[in-house]
mmCIF file as gemmi writes it, N, C-alpha and C atoms, coordinates in Angstrom:
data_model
loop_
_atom_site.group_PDB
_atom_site.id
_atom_site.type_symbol
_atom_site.label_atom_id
_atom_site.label_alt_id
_atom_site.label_comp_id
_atom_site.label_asym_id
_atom_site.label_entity_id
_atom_site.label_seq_id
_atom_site.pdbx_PDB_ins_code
_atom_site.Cartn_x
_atom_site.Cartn_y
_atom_site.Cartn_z
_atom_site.occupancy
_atom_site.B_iso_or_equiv
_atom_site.pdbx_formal_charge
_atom_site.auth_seq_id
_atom_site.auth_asym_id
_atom_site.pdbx_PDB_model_num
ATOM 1 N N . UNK Axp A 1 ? -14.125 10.322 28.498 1 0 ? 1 A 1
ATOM 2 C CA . UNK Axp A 1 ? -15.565 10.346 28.685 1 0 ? 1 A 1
ATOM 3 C C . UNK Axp A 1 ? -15.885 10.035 30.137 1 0 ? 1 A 1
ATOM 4 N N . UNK Axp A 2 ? -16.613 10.775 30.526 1 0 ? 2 A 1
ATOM 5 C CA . UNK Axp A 2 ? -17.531 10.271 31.727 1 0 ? 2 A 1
ATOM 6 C C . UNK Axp A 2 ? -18.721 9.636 32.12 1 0 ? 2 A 1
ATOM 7 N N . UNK Axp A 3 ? -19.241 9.143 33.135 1 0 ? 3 A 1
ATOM 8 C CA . UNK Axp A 3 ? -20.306 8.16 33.43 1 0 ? 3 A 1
ATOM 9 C C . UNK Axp A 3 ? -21.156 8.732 32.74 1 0 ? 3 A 1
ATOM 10 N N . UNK Axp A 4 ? -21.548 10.12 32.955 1 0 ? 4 A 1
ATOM 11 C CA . UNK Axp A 4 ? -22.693 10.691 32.296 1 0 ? 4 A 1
ATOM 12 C C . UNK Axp A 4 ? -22.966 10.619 31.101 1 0 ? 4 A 1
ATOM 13 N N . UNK Axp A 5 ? -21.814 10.761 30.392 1 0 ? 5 A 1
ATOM 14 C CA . UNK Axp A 5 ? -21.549 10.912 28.693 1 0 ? 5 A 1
ATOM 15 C C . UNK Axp A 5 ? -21.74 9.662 28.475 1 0 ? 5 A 1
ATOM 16 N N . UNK Axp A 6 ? -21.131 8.561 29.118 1 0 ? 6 A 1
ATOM 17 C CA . UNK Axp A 6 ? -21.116 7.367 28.411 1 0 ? 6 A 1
ATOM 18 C C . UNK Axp A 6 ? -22.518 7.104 28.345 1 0 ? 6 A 1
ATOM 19 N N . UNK Axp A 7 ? -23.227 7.281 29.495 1 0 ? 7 A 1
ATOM 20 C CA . UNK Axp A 7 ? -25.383 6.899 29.602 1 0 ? 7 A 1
ATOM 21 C C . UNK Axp A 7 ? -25.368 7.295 28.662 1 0 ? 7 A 1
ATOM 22 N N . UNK Axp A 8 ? -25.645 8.781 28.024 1 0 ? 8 A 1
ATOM 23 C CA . UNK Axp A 8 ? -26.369 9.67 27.482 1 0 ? 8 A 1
ATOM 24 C C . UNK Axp A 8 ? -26.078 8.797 25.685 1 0 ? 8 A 1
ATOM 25 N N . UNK Axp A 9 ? -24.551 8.278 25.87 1 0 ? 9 A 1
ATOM 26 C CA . UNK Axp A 9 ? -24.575 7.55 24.696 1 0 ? 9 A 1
ATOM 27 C C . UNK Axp A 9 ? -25.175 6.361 24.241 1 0 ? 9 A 1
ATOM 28 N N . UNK Axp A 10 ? -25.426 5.929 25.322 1 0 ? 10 A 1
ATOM 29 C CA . UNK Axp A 10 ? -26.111 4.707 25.89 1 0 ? 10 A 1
ATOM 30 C C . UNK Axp A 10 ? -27.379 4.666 24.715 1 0 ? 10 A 1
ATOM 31 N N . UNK Axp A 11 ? -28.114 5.441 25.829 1 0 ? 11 A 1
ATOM 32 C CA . UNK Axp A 11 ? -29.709 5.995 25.199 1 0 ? 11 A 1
ATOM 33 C C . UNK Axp A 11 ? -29.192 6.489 23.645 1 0 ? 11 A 1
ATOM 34 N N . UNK Axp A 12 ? -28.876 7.261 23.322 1 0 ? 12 A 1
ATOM 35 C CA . UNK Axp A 12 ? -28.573 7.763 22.075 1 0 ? 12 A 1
ATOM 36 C C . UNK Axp A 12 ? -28.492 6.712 20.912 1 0 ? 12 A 1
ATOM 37 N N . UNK Axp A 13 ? -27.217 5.404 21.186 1 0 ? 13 A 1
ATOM 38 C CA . UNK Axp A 13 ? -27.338 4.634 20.665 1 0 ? 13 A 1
ATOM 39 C C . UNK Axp A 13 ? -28.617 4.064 20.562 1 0 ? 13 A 1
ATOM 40 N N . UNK Axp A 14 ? -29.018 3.552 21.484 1 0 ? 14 A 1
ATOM 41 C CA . UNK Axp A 14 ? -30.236 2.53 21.556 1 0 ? 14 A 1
ATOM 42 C C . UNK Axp A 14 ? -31.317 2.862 20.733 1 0 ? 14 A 1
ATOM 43 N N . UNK Axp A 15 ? -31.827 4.011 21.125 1 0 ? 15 A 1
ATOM 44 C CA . UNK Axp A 15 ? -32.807 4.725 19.673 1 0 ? 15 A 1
ATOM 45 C C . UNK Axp A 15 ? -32.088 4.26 18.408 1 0 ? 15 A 1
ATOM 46 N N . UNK Axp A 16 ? -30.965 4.428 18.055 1 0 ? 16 A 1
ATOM 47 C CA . UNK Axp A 16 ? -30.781 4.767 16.686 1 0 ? 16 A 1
ATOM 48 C C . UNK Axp A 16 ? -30.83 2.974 16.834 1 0 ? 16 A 1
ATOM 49 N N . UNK Axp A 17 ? -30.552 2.007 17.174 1 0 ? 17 A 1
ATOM 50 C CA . UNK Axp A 17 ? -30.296 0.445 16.836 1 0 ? 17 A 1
ATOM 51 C C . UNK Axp A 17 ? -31.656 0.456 16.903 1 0 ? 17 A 1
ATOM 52 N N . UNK Axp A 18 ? -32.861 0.956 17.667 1 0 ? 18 A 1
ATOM 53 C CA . UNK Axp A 18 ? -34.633 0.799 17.295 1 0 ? 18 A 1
ATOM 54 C C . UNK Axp A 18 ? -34.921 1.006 16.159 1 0 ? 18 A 1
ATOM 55 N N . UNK Axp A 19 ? -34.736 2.208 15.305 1 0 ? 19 A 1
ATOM 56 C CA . UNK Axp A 19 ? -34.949 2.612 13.862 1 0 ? 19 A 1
ATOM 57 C C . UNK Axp A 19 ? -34.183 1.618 12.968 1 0 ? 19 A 1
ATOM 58 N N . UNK Axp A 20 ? -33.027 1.35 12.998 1 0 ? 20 A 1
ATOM 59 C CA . UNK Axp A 20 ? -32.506 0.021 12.439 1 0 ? 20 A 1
ATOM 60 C C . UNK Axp A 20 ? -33.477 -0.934 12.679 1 0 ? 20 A 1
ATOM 61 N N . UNK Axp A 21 ? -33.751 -1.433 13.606 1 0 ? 21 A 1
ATOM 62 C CA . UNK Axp A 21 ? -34.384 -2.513 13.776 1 0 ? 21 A 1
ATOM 63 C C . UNK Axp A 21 ? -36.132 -2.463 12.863 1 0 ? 21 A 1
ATOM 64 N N . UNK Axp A 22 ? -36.546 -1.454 12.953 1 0 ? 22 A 1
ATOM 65 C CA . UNK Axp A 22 ? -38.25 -0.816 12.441 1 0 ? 22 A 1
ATOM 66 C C . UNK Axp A 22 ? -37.46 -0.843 11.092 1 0 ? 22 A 1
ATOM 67 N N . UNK Axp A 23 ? -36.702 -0.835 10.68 1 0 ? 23 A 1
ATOM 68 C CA . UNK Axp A 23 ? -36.785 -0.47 9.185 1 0 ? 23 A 1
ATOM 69 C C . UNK Axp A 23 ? -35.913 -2.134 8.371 1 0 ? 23 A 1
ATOM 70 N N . UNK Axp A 24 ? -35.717 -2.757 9.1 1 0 ? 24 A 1
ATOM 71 C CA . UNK Axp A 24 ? -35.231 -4.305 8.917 1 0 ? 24 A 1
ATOM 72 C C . UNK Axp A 24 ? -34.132 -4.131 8.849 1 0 ? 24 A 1
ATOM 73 N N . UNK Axp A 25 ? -33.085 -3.498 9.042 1 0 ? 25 A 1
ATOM 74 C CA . UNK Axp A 25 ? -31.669 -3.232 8.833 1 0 ? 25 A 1
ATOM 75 C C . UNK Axp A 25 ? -31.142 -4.382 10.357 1 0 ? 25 A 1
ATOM 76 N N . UNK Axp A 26 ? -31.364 -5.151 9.877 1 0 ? 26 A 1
ATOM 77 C CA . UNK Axp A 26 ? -31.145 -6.525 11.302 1 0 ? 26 A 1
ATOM 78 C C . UNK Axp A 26 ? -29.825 -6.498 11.428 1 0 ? 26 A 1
ATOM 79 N N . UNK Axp A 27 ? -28.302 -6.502 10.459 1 0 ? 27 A 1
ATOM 80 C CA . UNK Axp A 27 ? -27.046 -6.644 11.149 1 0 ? 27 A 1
ATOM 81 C C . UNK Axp A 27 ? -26.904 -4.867 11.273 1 0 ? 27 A 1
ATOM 82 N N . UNK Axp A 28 ? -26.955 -4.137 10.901 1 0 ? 28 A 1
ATOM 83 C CA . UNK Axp A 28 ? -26.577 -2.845 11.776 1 0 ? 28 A 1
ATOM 84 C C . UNK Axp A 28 ? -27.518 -2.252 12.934 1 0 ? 28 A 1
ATOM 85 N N . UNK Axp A 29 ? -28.736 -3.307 13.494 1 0 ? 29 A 1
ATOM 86 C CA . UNK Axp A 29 ? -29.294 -2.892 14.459 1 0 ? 29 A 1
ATOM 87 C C . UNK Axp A 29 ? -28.776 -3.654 15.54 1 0 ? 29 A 1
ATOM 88 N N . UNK Axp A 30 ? -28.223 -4.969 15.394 1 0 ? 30 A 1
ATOM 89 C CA . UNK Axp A 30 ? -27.622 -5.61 16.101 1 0 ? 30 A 1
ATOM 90 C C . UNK Axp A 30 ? -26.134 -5.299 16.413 1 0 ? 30 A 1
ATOM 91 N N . UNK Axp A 31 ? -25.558 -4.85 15.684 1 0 ? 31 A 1
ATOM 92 C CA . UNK Axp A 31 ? -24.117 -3.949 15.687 1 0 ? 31 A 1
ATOM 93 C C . UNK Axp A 31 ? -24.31 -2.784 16.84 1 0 ? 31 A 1
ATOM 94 N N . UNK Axp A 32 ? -25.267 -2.181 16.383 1 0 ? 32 A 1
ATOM 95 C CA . UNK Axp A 32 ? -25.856 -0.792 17.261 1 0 ? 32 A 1
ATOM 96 C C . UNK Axp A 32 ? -26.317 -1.262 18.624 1 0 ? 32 A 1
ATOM 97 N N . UNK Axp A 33 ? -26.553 -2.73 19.168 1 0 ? 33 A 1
ATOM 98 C CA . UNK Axp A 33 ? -27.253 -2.879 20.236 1 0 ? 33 A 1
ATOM 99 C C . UNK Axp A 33 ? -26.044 -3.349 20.916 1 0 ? 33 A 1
ATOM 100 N N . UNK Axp A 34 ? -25.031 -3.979 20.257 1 0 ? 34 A 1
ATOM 101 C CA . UNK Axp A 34 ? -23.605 -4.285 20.65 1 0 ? 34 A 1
ATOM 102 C C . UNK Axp A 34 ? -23.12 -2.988 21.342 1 0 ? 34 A 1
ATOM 103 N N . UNK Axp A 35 ? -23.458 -2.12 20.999 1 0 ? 35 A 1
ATOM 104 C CA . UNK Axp A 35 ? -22.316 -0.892 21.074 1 0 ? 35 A 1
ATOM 105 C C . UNK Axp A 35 ? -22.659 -0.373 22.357 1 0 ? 35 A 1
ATOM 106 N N . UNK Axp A 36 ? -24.607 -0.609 22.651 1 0 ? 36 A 1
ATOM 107 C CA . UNK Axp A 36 ? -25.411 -0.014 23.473 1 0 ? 36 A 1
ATOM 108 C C . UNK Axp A 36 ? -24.925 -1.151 24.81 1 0 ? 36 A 1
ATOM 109 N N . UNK Axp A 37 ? -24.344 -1.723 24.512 1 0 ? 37 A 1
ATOM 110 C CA . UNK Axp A 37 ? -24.16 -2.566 25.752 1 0 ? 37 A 1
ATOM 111 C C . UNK Axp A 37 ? -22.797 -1.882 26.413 1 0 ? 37 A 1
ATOM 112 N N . UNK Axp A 38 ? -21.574 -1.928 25.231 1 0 ? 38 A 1
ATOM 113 C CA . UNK Axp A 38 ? -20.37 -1.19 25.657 1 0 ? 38 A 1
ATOM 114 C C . UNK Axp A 38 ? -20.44 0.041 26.478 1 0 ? 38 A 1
ATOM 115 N N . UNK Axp A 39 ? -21.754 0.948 25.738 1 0 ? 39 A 1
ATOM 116 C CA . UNK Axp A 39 ? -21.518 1.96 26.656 1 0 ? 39 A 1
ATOM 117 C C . UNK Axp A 39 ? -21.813 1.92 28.067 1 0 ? 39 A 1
ATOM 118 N N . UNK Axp A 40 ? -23.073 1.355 28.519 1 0 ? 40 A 1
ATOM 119 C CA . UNK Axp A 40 ? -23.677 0.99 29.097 1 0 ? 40 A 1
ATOM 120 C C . UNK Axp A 40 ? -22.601 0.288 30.484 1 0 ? 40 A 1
ATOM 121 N N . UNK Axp A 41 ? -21.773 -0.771 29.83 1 0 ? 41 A 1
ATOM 122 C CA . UNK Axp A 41 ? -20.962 -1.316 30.845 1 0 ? 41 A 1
ATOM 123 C C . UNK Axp A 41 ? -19.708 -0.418 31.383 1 0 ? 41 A 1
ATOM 124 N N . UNK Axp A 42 ? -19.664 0.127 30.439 1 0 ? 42 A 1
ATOM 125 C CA . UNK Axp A 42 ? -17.915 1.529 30.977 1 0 ? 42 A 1
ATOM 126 C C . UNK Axp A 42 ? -18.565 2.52 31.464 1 0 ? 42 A 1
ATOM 127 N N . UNK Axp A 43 ? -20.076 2.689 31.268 1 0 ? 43 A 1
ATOM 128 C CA . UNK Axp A 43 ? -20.632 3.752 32.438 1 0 ? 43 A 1
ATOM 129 C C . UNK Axp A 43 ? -20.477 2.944 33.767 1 0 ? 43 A 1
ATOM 130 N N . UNK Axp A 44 ? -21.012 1.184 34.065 1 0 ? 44 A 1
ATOM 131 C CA . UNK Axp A 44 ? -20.708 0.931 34.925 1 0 ? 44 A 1
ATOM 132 C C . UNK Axp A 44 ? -19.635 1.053 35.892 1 0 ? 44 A 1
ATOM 133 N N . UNK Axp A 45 ? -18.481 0.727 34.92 1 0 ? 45 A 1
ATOM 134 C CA . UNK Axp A 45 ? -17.083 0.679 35.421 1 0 ? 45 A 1
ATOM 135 C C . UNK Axp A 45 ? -16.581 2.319 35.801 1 0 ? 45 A 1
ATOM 136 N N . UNK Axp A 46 ? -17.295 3.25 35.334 1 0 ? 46 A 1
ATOM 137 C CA . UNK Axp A 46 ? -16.591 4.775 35.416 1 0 ? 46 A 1
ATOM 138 C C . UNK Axp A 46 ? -17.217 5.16 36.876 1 0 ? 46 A 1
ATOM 139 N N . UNK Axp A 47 ? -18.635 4.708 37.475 1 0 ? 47 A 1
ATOM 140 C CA . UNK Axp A 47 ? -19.457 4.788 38.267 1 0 ? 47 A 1
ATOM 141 C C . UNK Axp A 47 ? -18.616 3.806 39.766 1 0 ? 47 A 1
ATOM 142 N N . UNK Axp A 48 ? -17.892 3.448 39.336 1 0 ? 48 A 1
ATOM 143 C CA . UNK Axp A 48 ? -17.255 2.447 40.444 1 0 ? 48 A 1
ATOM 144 C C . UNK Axp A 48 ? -15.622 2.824 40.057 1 0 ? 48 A 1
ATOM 145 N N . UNK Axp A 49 ? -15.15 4.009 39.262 1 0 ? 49 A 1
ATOM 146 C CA . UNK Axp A 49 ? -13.711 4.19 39.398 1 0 ? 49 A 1
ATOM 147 C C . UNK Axp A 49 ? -13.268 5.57 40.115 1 0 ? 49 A 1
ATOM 148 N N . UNK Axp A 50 ? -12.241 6.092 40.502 1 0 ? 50 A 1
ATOM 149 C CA . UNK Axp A 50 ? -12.21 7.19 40.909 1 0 ? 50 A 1
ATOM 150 C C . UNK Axp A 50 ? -11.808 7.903 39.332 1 0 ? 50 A 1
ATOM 151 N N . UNK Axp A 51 ? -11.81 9.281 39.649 1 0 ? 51 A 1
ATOM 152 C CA . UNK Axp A 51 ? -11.378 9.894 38.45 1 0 ? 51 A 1
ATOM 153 C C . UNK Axp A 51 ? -10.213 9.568 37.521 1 0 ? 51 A 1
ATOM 154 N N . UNK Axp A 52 ? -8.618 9.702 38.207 1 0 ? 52 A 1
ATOM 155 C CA . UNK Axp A 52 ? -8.26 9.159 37.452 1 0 ? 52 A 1
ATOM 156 C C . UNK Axp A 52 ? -7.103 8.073 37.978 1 0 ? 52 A 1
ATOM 157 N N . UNK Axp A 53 ? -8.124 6.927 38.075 1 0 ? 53 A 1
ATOM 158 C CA . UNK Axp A 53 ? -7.915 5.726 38.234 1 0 ? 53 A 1
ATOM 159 C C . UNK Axp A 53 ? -8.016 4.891 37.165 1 0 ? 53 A 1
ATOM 160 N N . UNK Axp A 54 ? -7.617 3.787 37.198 1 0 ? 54 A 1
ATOM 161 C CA . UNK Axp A 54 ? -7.619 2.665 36.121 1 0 ? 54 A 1
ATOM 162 C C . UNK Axp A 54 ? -8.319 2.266 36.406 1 0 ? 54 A 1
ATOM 163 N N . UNK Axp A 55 ? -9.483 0.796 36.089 1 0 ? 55 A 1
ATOM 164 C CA . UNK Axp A 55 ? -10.175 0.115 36.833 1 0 ? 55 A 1
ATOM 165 C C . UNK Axp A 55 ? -9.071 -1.276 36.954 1 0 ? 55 A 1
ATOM 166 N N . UNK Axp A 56 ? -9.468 -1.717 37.774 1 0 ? 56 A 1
ATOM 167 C CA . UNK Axp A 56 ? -8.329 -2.971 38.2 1 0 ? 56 A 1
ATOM 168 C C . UNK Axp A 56 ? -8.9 -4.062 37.043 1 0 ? 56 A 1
ATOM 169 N N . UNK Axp A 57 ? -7.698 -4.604 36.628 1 0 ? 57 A 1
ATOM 170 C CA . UNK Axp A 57 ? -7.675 -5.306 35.281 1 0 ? 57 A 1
ATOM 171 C C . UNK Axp A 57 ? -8.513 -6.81 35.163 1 0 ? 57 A 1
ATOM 172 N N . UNK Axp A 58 ? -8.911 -7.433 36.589 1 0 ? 58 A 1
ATOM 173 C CA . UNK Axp A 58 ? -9.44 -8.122 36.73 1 0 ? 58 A 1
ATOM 174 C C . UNK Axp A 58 ? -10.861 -7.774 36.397 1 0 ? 58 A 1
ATOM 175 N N . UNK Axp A 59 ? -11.529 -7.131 37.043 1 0 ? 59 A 1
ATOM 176 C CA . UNK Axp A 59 ? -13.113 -6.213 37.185 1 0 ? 59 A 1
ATOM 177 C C . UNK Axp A 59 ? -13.356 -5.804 35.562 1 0 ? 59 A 1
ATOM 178 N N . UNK Axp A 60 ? -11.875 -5.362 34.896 1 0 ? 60 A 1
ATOM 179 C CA . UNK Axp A 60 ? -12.259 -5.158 33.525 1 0 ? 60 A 1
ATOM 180 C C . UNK Axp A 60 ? -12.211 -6.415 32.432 1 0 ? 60 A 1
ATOM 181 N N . UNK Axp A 61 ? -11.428 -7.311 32.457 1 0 ? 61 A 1
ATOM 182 C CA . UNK Axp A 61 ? -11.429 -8.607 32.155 1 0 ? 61 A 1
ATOM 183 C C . UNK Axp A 61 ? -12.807 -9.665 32.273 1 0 ? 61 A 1
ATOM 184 N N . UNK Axp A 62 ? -13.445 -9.056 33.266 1 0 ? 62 A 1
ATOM 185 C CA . UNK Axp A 62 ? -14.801 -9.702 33.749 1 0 ? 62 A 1
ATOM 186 C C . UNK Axp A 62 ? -15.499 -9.802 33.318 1 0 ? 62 A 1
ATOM 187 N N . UNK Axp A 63 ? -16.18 -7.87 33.283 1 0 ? 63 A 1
ATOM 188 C CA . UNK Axp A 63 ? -16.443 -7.239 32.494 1 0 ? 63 A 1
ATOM 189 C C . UNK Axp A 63 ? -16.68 -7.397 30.93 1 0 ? 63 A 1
ATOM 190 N N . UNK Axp A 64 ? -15.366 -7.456 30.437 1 0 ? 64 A 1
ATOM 191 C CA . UNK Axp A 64 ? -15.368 -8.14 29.216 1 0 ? 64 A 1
ATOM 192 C C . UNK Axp A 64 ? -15.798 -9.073 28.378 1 0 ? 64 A 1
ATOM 193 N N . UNK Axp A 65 ? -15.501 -10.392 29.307 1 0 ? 65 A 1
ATOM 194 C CA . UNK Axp A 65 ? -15.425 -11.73 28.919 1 0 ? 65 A 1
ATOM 195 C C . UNK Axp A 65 ? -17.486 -12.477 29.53 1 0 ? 65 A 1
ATOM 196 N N . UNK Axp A 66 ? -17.876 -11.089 30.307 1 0 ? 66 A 1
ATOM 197 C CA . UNK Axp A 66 ? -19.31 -11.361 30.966 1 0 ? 66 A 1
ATOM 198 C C . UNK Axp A 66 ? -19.674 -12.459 32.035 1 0 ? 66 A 1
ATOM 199 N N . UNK Axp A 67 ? -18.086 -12.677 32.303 1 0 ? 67 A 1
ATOM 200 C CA . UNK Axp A 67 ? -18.307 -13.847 33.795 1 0 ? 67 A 1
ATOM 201 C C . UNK Axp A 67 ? -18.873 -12.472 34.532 1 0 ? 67 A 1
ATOM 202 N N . UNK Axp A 68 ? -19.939 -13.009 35.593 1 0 ? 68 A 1
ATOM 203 C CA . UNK Axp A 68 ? -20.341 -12.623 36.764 1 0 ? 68 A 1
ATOM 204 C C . UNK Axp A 68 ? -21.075 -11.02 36.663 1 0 ? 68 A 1
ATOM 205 N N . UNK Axp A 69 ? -21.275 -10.618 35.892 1 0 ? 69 A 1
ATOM 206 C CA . UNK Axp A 69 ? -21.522 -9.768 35.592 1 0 ? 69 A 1
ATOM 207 C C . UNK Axp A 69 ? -22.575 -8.612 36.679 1 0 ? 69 A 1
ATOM 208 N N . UNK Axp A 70 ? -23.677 -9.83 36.615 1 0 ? 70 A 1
ATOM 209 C CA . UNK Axp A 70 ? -24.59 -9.235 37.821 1 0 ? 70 A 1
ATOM 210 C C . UNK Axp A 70 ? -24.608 -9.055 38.866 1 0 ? 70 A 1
ATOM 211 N N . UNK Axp A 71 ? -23.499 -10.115 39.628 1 0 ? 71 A 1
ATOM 212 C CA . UNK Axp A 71 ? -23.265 -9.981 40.596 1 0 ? 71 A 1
ATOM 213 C C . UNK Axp A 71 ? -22.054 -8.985 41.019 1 0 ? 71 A 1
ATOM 214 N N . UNK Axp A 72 ? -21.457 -8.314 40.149 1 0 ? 72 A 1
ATOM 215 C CA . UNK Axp A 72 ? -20.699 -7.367 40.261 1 0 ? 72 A 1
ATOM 216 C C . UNK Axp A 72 ? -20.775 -6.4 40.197 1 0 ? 72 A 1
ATOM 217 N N . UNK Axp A 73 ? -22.146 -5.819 39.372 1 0 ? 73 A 1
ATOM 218 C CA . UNK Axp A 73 ? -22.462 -4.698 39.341 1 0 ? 73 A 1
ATOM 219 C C . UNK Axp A 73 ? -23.559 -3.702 39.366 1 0 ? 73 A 1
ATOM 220 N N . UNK Axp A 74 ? -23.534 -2.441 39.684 1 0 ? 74 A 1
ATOM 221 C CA . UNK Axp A 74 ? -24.99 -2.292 39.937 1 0 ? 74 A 1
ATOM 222 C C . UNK Axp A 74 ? -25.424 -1.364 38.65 1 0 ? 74 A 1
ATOM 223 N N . UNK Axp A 75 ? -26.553 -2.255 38.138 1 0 ? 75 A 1
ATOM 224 C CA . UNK Axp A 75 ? -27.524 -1.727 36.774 1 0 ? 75 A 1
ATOM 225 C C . UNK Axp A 75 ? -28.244 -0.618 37.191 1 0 ? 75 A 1
């Protein structure tokens, strides 16, 4: 997947965790807003990798674990 794909999933998700949410479905809208974050952050990381590069395991560890987050990356 690419940066683009990953956004587009981004948004995609996020609607569908709104309709969860409007219709009270509270743990699969919150599941769905989980997911909207994942994509969201590996668009970050794809936006700051070369094609086919790894991202350095630290930056993804970071990433992960949500140390520093903001200051690492651009939203």
């Amino acid at each position: 997947m690419n940066r683009l794909t990953l956004q587009r999933l981004s948004r995609l998700r996020l609607k569908e965790a709104r309709v969860l949410l409007r219709e009270g479905m509270y743990p699969g809208a919150y599941y769905m807003a989980g997911y909207v974050v994942e994509c969201a952050l590996k668009a970050c990381i794809a936006k700051q990798t070369s094609r086919h590069d790894f991202p350095d395991k630290q930056r993804a560890f970071d990433c992960h674990t949500h140390k520093s987050l903001l200051g690492k990356w651009e939203f």
